[in-house]
C-alpha positions in Angstrom: -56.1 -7.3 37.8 -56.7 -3.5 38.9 -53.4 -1.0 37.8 -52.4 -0.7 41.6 -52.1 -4.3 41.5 -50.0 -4.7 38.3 -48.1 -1.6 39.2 -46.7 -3.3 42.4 -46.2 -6.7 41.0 -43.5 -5.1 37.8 -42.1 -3.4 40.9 -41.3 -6.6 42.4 -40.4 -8.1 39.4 -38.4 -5.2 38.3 -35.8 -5.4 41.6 -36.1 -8.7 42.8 -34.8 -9.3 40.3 -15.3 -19.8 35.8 -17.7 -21.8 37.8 -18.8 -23.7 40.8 -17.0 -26.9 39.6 -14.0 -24.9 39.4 -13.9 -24.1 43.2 -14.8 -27.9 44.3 -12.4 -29.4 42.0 -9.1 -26.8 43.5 -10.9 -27.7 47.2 -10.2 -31.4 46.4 -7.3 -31.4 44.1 -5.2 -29.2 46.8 -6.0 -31.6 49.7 -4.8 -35.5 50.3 -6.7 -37.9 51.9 -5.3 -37.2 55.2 -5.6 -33.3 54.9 -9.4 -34.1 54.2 -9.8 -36.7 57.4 -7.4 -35.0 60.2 -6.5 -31.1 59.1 -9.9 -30.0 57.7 -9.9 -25.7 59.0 -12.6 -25.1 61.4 -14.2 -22.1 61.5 -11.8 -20.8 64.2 -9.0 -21.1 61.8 -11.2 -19.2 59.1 -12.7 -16.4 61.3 -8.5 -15.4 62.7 -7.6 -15.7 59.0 -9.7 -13.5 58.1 -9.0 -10.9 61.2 -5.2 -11.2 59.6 -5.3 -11.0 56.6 -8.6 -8.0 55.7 -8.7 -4.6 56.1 -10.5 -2.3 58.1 -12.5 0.8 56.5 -12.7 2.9 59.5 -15.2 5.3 58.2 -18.6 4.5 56.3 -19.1 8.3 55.2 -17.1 10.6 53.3 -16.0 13.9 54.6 -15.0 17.0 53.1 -11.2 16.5 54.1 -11.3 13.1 53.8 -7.7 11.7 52.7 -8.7 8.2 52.1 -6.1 6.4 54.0 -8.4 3.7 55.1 -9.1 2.8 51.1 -5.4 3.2 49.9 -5.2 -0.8 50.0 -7.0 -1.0 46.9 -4.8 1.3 45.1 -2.5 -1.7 44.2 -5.7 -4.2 43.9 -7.3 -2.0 41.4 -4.1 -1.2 39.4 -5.0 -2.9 36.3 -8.8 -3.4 36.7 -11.1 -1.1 34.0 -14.3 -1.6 36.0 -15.2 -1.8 39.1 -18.5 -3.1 40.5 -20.0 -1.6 43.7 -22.6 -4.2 44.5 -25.6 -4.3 47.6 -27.5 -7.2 49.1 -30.2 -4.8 50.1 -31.5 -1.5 47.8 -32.6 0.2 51.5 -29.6 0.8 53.6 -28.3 3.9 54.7 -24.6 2.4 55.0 -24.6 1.1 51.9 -25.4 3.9 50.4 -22.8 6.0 52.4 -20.2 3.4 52.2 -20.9 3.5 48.1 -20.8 7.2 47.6 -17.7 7.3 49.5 -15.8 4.8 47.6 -16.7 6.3 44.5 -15.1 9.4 45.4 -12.2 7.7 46.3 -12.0 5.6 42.9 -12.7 9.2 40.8 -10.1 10.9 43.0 -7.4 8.8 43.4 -7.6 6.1 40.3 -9.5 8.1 37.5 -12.2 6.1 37.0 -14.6 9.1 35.8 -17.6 6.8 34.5 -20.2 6.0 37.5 -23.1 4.4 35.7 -26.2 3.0 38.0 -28.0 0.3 38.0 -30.9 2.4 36.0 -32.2 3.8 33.0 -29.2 4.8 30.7 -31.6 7.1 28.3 -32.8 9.0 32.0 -29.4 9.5 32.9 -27.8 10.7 30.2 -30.3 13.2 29.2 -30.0 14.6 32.5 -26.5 14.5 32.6 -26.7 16.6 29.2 -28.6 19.2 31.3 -26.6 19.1 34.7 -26.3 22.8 34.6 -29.3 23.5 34.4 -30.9 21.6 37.5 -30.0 21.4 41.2 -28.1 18.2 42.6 -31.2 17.1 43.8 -33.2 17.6 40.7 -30.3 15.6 39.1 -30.8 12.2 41.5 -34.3 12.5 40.7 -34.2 12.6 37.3 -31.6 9.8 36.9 -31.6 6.5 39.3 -34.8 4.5 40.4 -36.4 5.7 43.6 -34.3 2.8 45.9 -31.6 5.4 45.7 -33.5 8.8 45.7 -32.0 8.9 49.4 -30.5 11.6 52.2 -27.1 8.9 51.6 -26.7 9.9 48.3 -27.5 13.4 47.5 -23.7 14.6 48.3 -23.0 12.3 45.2 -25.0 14.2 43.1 -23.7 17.2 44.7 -20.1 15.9 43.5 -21.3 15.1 40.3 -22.4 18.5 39.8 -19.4 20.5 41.1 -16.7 18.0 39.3 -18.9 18.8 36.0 -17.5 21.7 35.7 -13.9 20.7 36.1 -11.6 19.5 33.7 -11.8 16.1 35.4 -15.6 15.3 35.5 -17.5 12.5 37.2 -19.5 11.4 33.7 -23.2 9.8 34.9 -24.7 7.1 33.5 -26.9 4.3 33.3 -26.9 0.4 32.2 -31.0 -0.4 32.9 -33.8 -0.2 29.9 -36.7 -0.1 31.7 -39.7 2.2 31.0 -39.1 6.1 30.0 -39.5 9.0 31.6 -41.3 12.4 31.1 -37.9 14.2 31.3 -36.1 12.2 28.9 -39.6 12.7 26.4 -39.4 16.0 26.7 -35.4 16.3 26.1 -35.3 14.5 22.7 -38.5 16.3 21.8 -36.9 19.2 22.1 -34.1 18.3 20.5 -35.5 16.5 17.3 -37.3 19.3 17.0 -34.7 21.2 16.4 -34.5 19.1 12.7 -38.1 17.9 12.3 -40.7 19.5 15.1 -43.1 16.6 12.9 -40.7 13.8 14.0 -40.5 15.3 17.6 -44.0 15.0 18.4 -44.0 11.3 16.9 -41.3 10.3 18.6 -43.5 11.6 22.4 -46.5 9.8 21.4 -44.7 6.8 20.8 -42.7 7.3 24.0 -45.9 7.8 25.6 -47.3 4.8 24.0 -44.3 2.3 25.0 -44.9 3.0 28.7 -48.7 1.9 28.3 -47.5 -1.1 26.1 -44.9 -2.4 29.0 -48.3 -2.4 31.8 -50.6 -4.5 29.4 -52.1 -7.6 30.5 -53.9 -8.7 27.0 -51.4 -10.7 25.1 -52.9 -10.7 21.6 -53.4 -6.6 22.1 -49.9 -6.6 23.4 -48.8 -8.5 19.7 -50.5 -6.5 17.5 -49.5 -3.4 19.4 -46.0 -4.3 19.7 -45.2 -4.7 15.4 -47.0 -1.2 15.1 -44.9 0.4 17.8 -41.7 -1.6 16.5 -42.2 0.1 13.1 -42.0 3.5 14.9 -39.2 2.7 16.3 -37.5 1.9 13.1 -38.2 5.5 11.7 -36.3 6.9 14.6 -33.7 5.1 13.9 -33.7 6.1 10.6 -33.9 9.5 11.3 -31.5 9.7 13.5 -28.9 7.9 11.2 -30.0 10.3 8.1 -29.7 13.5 9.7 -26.6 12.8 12.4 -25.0 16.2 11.4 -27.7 18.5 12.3 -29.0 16.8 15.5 -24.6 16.7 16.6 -25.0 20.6 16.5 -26.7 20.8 19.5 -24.5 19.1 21.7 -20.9 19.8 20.3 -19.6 19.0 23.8 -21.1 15.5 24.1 -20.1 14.0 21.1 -21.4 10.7 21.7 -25.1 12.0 22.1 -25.8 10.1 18.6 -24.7 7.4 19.5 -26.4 7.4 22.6 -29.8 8.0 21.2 -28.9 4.9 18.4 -28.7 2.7 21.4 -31.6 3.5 23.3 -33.6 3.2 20.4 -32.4 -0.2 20.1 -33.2 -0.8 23.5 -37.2 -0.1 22.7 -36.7 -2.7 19.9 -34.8 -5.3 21.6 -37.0 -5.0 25.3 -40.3 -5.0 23.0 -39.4 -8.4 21.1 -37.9 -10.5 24.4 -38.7 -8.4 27.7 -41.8 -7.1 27.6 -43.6 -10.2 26.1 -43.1 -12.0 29.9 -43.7 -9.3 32.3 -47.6 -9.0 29.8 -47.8 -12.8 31.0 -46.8 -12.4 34.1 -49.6 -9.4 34.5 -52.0 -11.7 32.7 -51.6 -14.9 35.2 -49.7 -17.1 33.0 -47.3 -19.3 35.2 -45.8 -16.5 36.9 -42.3 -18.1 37.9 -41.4 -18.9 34.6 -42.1 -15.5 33.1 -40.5 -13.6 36.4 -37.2 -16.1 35.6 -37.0 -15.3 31.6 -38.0 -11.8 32.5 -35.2 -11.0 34.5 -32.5 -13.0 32.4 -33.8 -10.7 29.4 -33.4 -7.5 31.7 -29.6 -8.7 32.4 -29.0 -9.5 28.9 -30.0 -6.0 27.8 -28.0 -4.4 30.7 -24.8 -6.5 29.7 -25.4 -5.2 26.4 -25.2 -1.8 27.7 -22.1 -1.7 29.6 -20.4 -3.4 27.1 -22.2 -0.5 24.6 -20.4 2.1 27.8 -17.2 0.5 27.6 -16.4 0.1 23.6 -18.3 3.0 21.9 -20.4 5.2 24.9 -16.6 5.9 27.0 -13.8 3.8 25.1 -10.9 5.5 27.3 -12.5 5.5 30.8 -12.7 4.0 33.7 -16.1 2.9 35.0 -17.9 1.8 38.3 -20.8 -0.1 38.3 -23.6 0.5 40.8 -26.0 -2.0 41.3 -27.6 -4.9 43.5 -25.1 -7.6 44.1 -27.6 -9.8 42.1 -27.0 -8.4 38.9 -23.2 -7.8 39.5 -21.8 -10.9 40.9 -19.8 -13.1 38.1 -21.6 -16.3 37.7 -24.8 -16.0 39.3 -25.7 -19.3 37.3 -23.2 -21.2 39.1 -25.1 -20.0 42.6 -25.6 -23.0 44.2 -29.2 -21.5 45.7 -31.0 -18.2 44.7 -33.8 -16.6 45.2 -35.3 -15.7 41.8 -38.0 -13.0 43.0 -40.7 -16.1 43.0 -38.9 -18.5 44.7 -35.7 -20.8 46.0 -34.2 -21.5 42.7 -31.3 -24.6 41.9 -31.0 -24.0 38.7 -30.4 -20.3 38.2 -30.3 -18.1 35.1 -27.1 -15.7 34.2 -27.7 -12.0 35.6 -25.7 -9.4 33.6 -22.6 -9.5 35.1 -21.8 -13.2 33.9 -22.8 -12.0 30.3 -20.9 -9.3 29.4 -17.6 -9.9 27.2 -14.6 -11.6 28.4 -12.2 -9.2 28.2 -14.7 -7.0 30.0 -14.8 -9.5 33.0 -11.1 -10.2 32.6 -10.6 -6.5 33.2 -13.5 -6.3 36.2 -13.2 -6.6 39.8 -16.5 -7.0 42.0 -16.8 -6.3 44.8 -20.3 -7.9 47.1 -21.6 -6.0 50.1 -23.1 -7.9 52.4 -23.9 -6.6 56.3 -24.1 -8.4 59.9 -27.2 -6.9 61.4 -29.0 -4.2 61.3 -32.2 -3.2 58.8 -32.9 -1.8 55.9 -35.7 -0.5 53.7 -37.9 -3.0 51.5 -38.4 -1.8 47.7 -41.9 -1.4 49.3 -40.5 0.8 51.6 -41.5 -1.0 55.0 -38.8 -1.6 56.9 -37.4 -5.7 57.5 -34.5 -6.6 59.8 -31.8 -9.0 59.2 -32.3 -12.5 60.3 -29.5 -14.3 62.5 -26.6 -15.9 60.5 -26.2 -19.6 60.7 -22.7 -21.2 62.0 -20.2 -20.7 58.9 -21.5 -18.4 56.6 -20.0 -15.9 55.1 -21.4 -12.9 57.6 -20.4 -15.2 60.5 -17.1 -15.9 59.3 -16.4 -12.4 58.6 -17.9 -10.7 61.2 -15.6 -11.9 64.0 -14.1 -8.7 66.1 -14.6 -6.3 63.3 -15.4 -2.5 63.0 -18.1 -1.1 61.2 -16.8 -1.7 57.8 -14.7 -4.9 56.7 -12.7 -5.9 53.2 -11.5 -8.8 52.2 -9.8 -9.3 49.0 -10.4 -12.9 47.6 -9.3 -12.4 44.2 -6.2 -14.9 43.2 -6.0 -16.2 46.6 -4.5 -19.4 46.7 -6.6 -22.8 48.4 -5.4 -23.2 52.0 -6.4 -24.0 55.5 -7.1 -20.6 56.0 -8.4 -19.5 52.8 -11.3 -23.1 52.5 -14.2 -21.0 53.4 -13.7 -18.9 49.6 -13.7 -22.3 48.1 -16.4 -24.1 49.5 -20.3 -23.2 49.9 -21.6 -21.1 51.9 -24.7 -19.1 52.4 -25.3 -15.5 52.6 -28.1 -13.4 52.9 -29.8 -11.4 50.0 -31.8 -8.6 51.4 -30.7 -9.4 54.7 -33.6 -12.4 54.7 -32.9 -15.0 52.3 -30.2 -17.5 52.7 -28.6 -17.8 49.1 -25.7 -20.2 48.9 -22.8 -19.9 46.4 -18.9 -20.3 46.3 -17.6 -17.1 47.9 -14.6 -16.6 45.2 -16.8 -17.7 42.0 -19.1 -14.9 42.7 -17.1 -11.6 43.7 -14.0 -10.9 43.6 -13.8 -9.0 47.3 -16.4 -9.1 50.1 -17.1 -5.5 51.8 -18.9 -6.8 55.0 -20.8 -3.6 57.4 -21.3 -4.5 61.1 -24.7 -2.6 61.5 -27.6 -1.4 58.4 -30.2 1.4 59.2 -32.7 2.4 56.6 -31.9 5.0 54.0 -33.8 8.5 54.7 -35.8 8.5 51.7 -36.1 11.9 50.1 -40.1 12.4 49.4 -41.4 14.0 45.9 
């Protein structure tokens, strides 16, 4: 298998990748007999319910003097919630994008939540976050999030990000992702480690260096022997790190929690090495694909989970934090999805993504939020462009799309079973990536539904 080859397929892998009882059993405990045979809700009922009862978001992009009145119905909804998830069905989409930026603004503005951590690489983002100041907005997108959202759509985020920095009330950036490293981050701990031990600075690149070659192997004895050896080097980091905390804290007296930072993406290495990487070096080798592409992305959550929970107790303890990522990863019991699409396949029998596996009083204090849209298109992680297939008769776009604007909420969280409200409780199917009918219990997945009318493409910004 050639490097192009393998290169494309860990792509795929890479981004393809309480309960549903609960829902059925309040459907059929909070209807009789008759209910059932005579007053089941049609779709009719549903679709005006819906028209009475969401809210309208009458502008998908933020402005300069934008006052927010469209969003000021959360303000109440989000009252007691520490995190809230901004999720996507599709990585591509300009309005996503938009519509994302903008209610982060809002949600830093007007609530305080001053975490926004993304669906990539927390060791890339918060080196580069260390060095905002020294780097354009622009510089700053690229050096942080994955290339799906190195986009036109979200450059004035960055831009924000930048010009809050310097306030007394700054946007923090983030990440929750372990996969891979980066030059940039290599070259900032280098630089800082050598500021201690220039010895343990170079080791510490070369093994950097070394674990991106590990993660593309397809030899699986190599990759074992290999993997102990780099393991080992990865131990003496931490070690180091842990016996000289005073001296490296001197360089960053502003960002106290730098240490800690570093502690955690070391164990990342460790952790991704012994139960990640292991199945995507399968996978590249041929050995039964599905399987490794399912226990390789329930490892990826797993680690992520781990992060934000690592974000919310130790990284930010008395913040607020959004969550940016694919709805995938961010709904709240993706093993209770009644069909998903696993990145290989239709699955029945789905795996937990990270949002199901992070604490309970994490999830207890979470509101997420899916975005789903009507029509439209959007960009492919491959970056060719694929259009959103018609919506069967009672699912979730159909039901919400009736007579709406370009943006639609509707808030599903401790809604009671009724007539009106049936369609939260019962399955439905919805599209992931504007292609693939998934089908799930509305409410047991997200707490809130934020439907767009129409999708374009993002405007990709080239390197």
């Amino acid at each position: 298998m050639n490097r192009f080859f393998r290169k494309v397929i860990l792509s795929t892998v890479l981004c393809s990748l309480s309960v549903m009882y609960v829902g059925q059993a309040a459907y059929m405990s909070g209807l009789t007999s008759v209910d059932k045979k005579n007053t089941m809700p049609t779709g009719l009922i549903w679709k005006e319910a819906v028209r009475s009862n969401s809210h309208t978001i009458t502008s998908i992009y933020a402005d300069v003097n934008d006052h927010y009145t469209d969003l000021m119905f959360l303000k109440p909804i989000l009252a007691d919630k520490r995190i809230v998830s901004l999720g996507e069905a599709s990585h591509g989409a300009s309005e996503y994008n938009a519509m994302k930026v903008r209610l982060v603004k809002f949600l830093h503005e007007e609530l305080g939540y001053n975490v926004i951590a993304f669906e990539s690489n927390l060791a890339d983002t918060a080196a580069a976050y260390a060095q905002i100041h020294n780097m354009t907005p622009k510089e700053l997108m690229k050096s942080t999030v994955f290339g799906v959202w190195q986009v036109e759509e979200n450059l004035p985020l960055f831009e924000y990000i930048a010009q809050q920095s310097s306030t007394e009330h700054p946007l923090i950036l983030t990440g929750f992702d372990s996969q891979g490293t980066t030059e940039s981050f290599i070259e900032f701990v280098e630089e800082w480690f050598a500021k201690v031990d220039k010895s343990k600075a170079k080791a510490f690149a070369q093994t950097e260096r070394w674990y991106l070659k590990l993660s593309m192997m397809n030899e699986v004895d190599d990759f074992n022997i290999q993997k102990e050896k780099i393991k080992e080097k990865y131990i003496t980091f931490q070690n180091f790190v842990r016996e000289n905390k005073v001296e490296l804290s001197k360089t960053y007296r502003d960002q106290p929690n730098h240490i800690s930072l570093i502690e955690r993406v070391l164990q990342n290495r460790i952790d991704m090495l012994d139960n990640y990487h292991p199945h995507i070096v399968n996978l590249l080798a041929g050995v039964d694909p599905e399987k490794q592409i399912k226990l390789g992305n329930f490892e990826r959550d797993r680690v992520m989970a781990d992060n934000v929970a690592w974000l919310a107790e130790t990284g930010y303890p008395d913040e607020k934090i959004i969550l940016w990522g694919h709805n995938y990863h961010l709904r709240k019991h993706n093993s209770t999805m009644i069909t998903e699409h696993n990145g290989y396949d239709f699955d029945n029998n789905p795996y937990p993504t990270m949002g199901e596996m992070l604490p309970y009083s994490l999830k207890q204090a979470g509101y997420v939020i899916g975005l789903y849209a009507y029509e439209g298109s959007a960009n492919k992680n491959n970056r060719e462009e694929e259009q959103i297939i018609p919506h069967e008769k009672d699912s979730l776009e159909d039901i919400l799309a009736t007579e709406m604007g370009a943006a639609r909420f509707i808030n599903m969280k401790d809604k009671e079973l009724s007539p009106a409200t049936e369609w939260m409780y019962t399955p439905r199917t919805a599209k992931a990536w504007g292609v693939l009918d998934e089908k799930m219990i509305p409410r047991d997945q997200y707490d809130a539904i934020l439907l767009i009318h129409k999708i374009h493409p993002s405007n990709l910004i080239e390197k």
